[in-house]
Residue, then its C-alpha position, 0 to 999 in steps of 0.5 A: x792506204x786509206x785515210x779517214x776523218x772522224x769527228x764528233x761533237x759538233x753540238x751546233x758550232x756552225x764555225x769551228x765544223x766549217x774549219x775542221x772540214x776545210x782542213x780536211x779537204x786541204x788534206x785531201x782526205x774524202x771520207x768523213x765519218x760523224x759520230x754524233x751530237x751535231x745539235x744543242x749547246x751551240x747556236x745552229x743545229x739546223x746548218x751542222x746537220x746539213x752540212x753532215x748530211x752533205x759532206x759525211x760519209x756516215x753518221x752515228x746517233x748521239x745521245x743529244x740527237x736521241x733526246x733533244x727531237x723526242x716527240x713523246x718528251x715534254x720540253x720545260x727547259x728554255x734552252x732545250x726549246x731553243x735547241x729544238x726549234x732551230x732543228x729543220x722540217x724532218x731534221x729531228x726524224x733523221x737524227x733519231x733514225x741514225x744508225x748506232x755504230x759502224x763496223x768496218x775492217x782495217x788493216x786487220x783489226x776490226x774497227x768499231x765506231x759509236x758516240x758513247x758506249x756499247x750499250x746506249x749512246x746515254x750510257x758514258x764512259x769516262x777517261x777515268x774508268x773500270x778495267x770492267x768498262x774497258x773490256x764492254x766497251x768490245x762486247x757485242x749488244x743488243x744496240x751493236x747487233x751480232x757480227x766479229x767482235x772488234x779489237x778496235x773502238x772509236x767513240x766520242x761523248x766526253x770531249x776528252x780525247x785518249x788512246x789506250x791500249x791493252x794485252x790482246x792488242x785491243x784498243x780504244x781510242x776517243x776523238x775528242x770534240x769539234x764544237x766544245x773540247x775540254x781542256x784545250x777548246x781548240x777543235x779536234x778531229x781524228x784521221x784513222x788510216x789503213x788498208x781500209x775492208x782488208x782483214x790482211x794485218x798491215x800497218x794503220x795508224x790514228x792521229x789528232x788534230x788541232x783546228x784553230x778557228x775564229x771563236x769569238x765569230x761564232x760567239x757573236x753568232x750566239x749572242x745575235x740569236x740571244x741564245x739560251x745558256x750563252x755565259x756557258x756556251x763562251x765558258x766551254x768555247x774560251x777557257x774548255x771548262x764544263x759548263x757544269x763547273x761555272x759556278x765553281x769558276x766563277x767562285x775562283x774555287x780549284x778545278x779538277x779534270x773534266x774526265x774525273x766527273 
């Protein structure tokens, strides 16, 4: 049996990442799997894509890693500058060659990894969704290529972990967040085990798990930098709340769940 970590999300949270794969390390488990959104929101894209780069079996493209080092968008946003220019010599160029998915076989499923969906690493698919996304999300496309259609997904995006399953067996599970999850900000990753490249049916598992870490270090990390967007950053990071809600937190107004917008 072989054990796998993914994770995902990392949106430049130097800290909570060095927690999570130290857990890792601590389980003994050796292949890591990133798939994506390793820069903005946080305050060090440049160290997080490093240390994937050194520590990270694969790596996957994110949206924010398509967008953010685009050379033919024009950057207004003052955050989005910030975000940009903590990004190394030649960062930018690796983020947006990143491969989409990764397909591989375990246990006799046929697994396939990408940060947000089937077709565009822009296009989200929610908690809350159509049966018709369900089924999509199994389809091969031009962004996937050819090849078995698999009955197993992982993808990452939304920060709002699940597992569901279906007639068929097909499967569908996200990992959550590392740098930002919502509900429950406390970093989380997967651990994916099996009989990993065996098309033989065997037993395989996904689990999740929790990574307390020390919030208010890479806070004041982000306040030492004067980080654009920081009241947002601390929102997502202490209470898991959108940063798109703060104005309705701030107003004491009722929030519904992250996965409903």
């Amino acid at each position: 049996m072989e054990r796998m970590a993914l994770v995902s999300d990392v949106h430049g949270n130097l800290t909570a990442y060095e927690a999570v794969l130290d857990d890792i390390e601590r389980r003994g488990i050796e292949r890591v799997l990133n798939l994506g959104d390793y820069v903005g929101k946080g305050p060090r894209g440049r160290e997080v894509v490093e240390l994937s780069q050194q520590r990270c079996e694969v790596n996957l493209l994110g949206n924010w890693d398509d967008f953010l080092p685009d050379p033919e968008r024009t950057i207004d946003d003052e955050a989005l500058r910030f975000w940009l220019a903590q990004l190394g010599p030649g960062q930018g160029e690796w983020l947006r060659s990143l491969p989409f998915c990764h397909d591989f076989w375990l246990s006799g499923r046929r697994v396939r990894l990408f940060h947000a969906s089937e077709q565009s690493v822009h296009r989200r698919v929610r908690y809350v969704r159509s049966q018709a996304e369900f089924e999509s999300l199994f389809a091969n496309t031009e962004a996937t290529g050819d090849g078995p259609a698999p009955d197993l997904i992982g993808y990452a995006d939304t920060h709002d972990p699940m597992y569901e399953v279906q007639l068929e067996g097909r499967a569908v599970f996200n990992t959550g967040s590392v740098g930002n999850c919502m509900g429950d900000p406390t970093p989380m990753y997967c651990i994916l085990e099996g009989e990993l490249g065996s098309e033989e049916v065997a037993p395989w598992s996904v689990a999740y798990v929790r990574v307390p870490y020390d919030v208010e270090a890479e806070l004041a990390v982000a306040r030492e930098m004067e980080m654009p967007q920081y009241d947002m950053y601390e929102l997502e990071l202490v209470q898991g709340i959108y940063r798109g809600h703060i104005d309705a937190w701030r107003a004491g107004e009722p929030l519904t769940g992250y996965h409903e917008r």
